[in-house]
C-alpha positions in Angstrom: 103.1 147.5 130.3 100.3 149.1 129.1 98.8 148.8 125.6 100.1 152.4 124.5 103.2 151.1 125.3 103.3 147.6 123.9 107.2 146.7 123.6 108.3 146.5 119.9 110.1 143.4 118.8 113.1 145.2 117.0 113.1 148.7 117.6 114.1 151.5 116.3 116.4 154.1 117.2 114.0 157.0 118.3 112.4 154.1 120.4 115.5 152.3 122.2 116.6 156.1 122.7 112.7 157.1 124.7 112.6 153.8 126.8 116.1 154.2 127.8 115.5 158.3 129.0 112.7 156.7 130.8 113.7 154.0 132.2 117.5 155.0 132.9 117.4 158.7 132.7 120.2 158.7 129.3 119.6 159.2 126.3 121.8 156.7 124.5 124.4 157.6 121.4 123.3 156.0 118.1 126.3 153.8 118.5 125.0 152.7 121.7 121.5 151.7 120.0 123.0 149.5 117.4 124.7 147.8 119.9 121.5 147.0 121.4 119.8 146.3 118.1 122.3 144.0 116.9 122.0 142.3 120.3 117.8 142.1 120.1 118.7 140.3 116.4 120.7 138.0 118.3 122.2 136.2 114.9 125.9 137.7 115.4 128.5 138.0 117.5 129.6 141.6 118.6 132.6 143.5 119.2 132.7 147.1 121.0 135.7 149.1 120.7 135.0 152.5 123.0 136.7 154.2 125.4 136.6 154.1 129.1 133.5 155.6 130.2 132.0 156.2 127.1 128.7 154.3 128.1 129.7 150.5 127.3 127.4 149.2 130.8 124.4 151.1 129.3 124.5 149.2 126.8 124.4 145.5 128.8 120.9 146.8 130.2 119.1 148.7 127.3 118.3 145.3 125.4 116.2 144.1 128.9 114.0 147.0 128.0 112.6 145.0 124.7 112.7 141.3 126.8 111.0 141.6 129.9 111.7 138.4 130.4 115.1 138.8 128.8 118.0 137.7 130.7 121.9 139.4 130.4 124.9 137.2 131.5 127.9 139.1 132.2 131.0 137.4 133.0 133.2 140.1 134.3 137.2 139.8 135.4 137.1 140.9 138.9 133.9 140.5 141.2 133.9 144.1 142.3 132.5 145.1 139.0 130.0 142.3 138.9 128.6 143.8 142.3 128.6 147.4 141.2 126.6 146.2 138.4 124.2 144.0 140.7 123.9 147.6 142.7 123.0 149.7 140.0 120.5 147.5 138.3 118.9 147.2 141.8 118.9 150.5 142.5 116.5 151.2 139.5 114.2 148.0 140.0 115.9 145.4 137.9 116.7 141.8 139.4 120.2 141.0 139.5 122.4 138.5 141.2 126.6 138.7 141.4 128.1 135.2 141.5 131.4 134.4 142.4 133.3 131.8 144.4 131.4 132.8 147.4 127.8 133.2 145.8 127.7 130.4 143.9 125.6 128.1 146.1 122.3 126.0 145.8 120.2 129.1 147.0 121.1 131.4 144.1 120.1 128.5 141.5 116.9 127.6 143.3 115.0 129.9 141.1 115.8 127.5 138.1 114.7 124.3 140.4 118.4 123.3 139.4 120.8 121.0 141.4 124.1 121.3 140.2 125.1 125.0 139.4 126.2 126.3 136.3 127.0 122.5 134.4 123.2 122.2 134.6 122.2 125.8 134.5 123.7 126.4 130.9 121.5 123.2 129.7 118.1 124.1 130.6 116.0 125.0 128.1 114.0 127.2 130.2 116.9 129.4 131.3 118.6 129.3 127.8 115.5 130.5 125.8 115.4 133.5 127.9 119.1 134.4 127.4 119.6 137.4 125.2 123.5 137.7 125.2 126.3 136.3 127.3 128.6 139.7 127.8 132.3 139.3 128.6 133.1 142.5 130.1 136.5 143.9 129.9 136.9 141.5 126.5 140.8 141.8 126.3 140.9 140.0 129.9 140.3 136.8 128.1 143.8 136.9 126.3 146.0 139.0 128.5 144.5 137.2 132.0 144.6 133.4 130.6 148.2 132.7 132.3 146.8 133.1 135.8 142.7 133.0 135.0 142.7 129.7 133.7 138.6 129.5 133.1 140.1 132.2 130.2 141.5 129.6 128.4 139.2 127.1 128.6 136.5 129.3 128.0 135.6 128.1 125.1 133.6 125.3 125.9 130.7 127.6 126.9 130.2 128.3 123.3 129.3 124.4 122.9 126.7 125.1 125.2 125.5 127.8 124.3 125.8 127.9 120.4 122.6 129.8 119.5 123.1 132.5 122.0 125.4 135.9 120.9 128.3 137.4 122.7 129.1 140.7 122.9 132.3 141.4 123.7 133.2 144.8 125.1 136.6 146.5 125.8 138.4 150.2 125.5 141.7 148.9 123.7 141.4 145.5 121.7 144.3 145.4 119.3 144.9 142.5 116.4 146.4 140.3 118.2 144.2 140.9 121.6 141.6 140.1 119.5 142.4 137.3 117.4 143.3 135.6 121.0 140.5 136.7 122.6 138.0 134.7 119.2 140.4 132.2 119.9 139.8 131.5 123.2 135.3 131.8 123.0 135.4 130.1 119.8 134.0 132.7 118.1 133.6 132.1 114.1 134.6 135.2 112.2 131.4 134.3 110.2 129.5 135.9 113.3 131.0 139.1 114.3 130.2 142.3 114.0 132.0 145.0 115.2 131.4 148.7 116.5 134.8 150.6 116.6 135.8 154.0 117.7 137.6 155.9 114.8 141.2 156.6 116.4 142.4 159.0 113.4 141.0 162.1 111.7 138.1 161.0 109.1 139.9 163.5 106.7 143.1 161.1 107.2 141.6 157.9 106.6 144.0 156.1 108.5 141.2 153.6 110.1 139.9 152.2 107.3 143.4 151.9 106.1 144.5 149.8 109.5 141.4 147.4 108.8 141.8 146.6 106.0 145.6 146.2 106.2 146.9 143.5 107.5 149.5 143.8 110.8 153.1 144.6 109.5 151.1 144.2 105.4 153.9 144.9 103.2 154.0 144.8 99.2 153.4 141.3 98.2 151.4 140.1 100.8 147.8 139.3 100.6 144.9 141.5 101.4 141.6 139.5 102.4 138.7 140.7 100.1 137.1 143.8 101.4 133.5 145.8 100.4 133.9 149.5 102.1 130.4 151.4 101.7 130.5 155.5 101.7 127.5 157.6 101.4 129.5 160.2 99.5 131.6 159.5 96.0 134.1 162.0 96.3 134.6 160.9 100.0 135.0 157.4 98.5 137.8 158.6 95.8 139.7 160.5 98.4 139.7 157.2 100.5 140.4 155.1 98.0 143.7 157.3 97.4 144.7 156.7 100.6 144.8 153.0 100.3 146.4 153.1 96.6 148.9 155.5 97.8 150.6 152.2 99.8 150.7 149.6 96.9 153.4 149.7 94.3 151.5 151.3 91.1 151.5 148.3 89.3 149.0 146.9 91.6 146.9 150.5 92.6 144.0 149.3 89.8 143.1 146.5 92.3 141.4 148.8 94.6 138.4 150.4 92.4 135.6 152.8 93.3 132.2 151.6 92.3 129.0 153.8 92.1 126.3 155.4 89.9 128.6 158.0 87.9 130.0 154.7 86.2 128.6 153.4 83.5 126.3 150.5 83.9 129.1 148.2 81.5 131.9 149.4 83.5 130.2 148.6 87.1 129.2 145.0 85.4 133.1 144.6 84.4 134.3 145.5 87.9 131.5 143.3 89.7 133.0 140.4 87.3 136.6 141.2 88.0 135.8 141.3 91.6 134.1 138.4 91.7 137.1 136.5 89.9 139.7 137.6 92.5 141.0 140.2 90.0 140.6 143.1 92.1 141.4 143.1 96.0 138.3 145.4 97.0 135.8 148.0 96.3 135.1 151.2 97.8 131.7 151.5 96.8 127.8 153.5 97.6 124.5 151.0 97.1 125.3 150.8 93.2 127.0 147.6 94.3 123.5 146.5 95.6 121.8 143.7 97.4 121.4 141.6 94.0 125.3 141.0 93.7 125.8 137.9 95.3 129.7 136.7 96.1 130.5 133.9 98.1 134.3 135.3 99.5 133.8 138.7 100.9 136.1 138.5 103.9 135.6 142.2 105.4 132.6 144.7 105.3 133.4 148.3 106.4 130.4 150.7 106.8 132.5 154.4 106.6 131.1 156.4 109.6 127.8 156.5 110.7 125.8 157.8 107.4 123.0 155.2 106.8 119.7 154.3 108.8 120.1 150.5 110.2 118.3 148.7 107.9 120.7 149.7 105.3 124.0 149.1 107.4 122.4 145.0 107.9 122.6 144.6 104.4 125.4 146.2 103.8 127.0 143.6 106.1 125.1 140.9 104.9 127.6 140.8 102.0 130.2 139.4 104.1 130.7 135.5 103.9 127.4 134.3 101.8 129.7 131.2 100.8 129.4 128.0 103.1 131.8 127.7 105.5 133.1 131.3 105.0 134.2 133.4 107.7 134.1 137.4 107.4 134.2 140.6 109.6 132.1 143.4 109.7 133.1 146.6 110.9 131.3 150.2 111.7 133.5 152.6 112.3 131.9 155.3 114.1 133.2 159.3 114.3 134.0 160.4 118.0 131.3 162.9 117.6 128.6 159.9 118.5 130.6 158.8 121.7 129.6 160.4 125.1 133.3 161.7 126.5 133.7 163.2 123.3 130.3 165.3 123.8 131.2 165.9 126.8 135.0 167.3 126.2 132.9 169.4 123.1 130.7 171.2 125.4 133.4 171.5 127.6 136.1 173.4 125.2 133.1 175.4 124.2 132.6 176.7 127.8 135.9 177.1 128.4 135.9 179.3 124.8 133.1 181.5 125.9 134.6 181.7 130.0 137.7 183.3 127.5 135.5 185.7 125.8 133.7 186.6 128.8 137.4 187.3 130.8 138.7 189.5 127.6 134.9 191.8 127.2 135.7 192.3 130.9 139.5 193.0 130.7 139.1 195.6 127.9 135.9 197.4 130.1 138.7 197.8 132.9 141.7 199.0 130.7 138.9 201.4 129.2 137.5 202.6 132.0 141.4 203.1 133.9 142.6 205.2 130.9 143.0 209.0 131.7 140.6 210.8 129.7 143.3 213.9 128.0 141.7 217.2 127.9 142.8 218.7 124.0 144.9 222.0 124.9 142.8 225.5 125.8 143.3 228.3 122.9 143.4 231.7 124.0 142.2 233.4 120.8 143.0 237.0 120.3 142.0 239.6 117.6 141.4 243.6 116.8 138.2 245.4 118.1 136.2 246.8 114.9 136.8 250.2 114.7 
């Protein structure tokens, strides 16, 4: 590419959003660029929760835009999608190969100079430093497939190979206990993953924050893992917060705290403390808890809707698991407004609103204009000559 063009390391959103109009003729969601961001950074694992043809496949290509050289594995659940995807990559000049049971021959590894297939493929260094993500399409089929896809189950040795490299894991449903299998089985560390999730309720509800950081079947008594939930908005926070309070027995409501800049500085300081000693559950907080507060446990970061410019979100997250050994989840929860269908179904209700206002103007002209016009009643008006 030329100079006026020279390909940016990490970029940002305005720039994955112009290369990938150019290069693919869409102009990606903002939750579609952070996938791709998150996959140029390459330090985390990545869940996508998103709907059936929301745009998930975009985002397996938009990274190659930044790595020329870059190289996408995707390991999909039926072959017929690995070929669509070899067709539609061709189709717009990108280099792609499908291999299954009958691709998978010396021919297709020749340009590697490898013998052997895939044991050797995965341990050259000149193929492996060119990896940007190993992509297991249709994520959920790696739990709900592993009693007749048996490669599921053992696919967890991969990761031994391939340690340094991130997966991204994409899928429209992936409940708790999908999911949980589905880590399971890729040996995915908790420590790693980052996820981008669809909100499935009304913000105004609540409701998804509430089913992350619950617990399945959570019921009074139970433990809650330590959770940060940012907001860009303090009373947005408060109502939130209410939610969550509402489901513990009052005795135990003052262990979920709001923490921002109308507090006073002793009473953040006394909350950070308490927090830090296990005495409160979680905070629902703004960037008053900020980058200096270091604690080693944080087992869940939420990031409340899409409000905040990357840079902030990463160190948001970067609260989760600072201890050694600690394992922690990060979440985005992102309003339906960003996804594609539900732009789509917008523009759609509002033709279908103004085809409604066009049908009733023209209805009314017609019951005017068929209206007999009544004539008011003649006069005959009489009166005396002047004499």
């Amino acid at each position: 590419m030329s100079a006026a063009h020279e390909i940016p390391a990490i970029p940002t959103v305005a720039e994955i959003r112009e290369w990938t109009l150019q290069h693919f003729g869409r102009r990606p969601c903002l939750w579609q660029c952070n996938v791709a961001v998150s996959l140029l950074w390459g330090n985390r694992d990545l869940v996508c929760i998103s709907a059936t043809c929301s745009g998930k496949t975009l985002t397996f290509w938009m990274p190659l835009l930044f790595r020329p050289d870059g190289i996408q594995v995707i390991i999909t659940p039926l072959n017929i999608l690995g070929e669509q995807n070899t067709l539609q990559l061709q189709q717009i000049g990108v280099k792609a190969i499908s291999i299954s049971g009958l691709t998978a021959n010396a021919n297709n590894f020749e340009v590697f100079k490898l013998k052997g297939g895939f044991a050797k493929l995965w341990r050259n260094p000149a193929f492996r430093s060119r990896l940007i993500s190993v992509i297991w399409d249709e994520a959920h089929c790696v739990k709900s497939w592993e009693a007749f896809r048996k490669g599921y189950k053992e696919a967890g040795r991969l990761r031994n190979l391939l340690s340094g490299v991130p997966y991204y894991m994409p899928s429209a449903m992936l409940p708790e206990p999908v999911l949980d299998g589905v880590l399971s089985n890729l040996h995915v560390q908790k420590s790693r993953l980052e996820t981008i999730r669809k909100m499935q309720h009304a913000a105004s509800t609540f409701m998804d924050l509430v089913d992350i950081l619950l617990p399945p079947r959570w019921k009074p008594g139970d433990r809650i893992p330590k959770f940060l939930a940012f907001f860009d908005n303090i009373k947005e926070s408060h109502q939130a917060a209410d939610v969550l309070q509402a489901k513990f027995p009052a005795v135990d409501r003052y262990k979920v705290l709001c923490f921002h800049s109308d507090m006073t500085a002793s009473l953040r300081g006394e909350a950070t403390a308490e927090y830090a000693d296990g005495q409160l559950w979680g905070l629902y907080c703004t960037d008053s808890f900020g980058m200096w507060v270091d604690i080693a446990d944080i087992e869940v970061v939420v990031q409340w809707r899409l409000t905040c410019d990357f840079n902030t979100l990463w160190q948001r997250l970067g609260h989760a698991a600072r201890g050694q050994g600690r394992e922690a989840v990060a979440v985005l929860l992102v309003e339906p407004k960003y996804f594609d269908e539900e732009r789509e179904a917008s523009t759609r209700r509002a033709e279908k609103r103004a085809e409604k206002r066009k049908e009733a103007v023209a209805q009314k002209a017609v019951a005017v204009s068929t209206t007999p016009h009544r004539c008011a009643p003649l006069r005959l008006l009489t009166g005396r000559r002047a004499k």
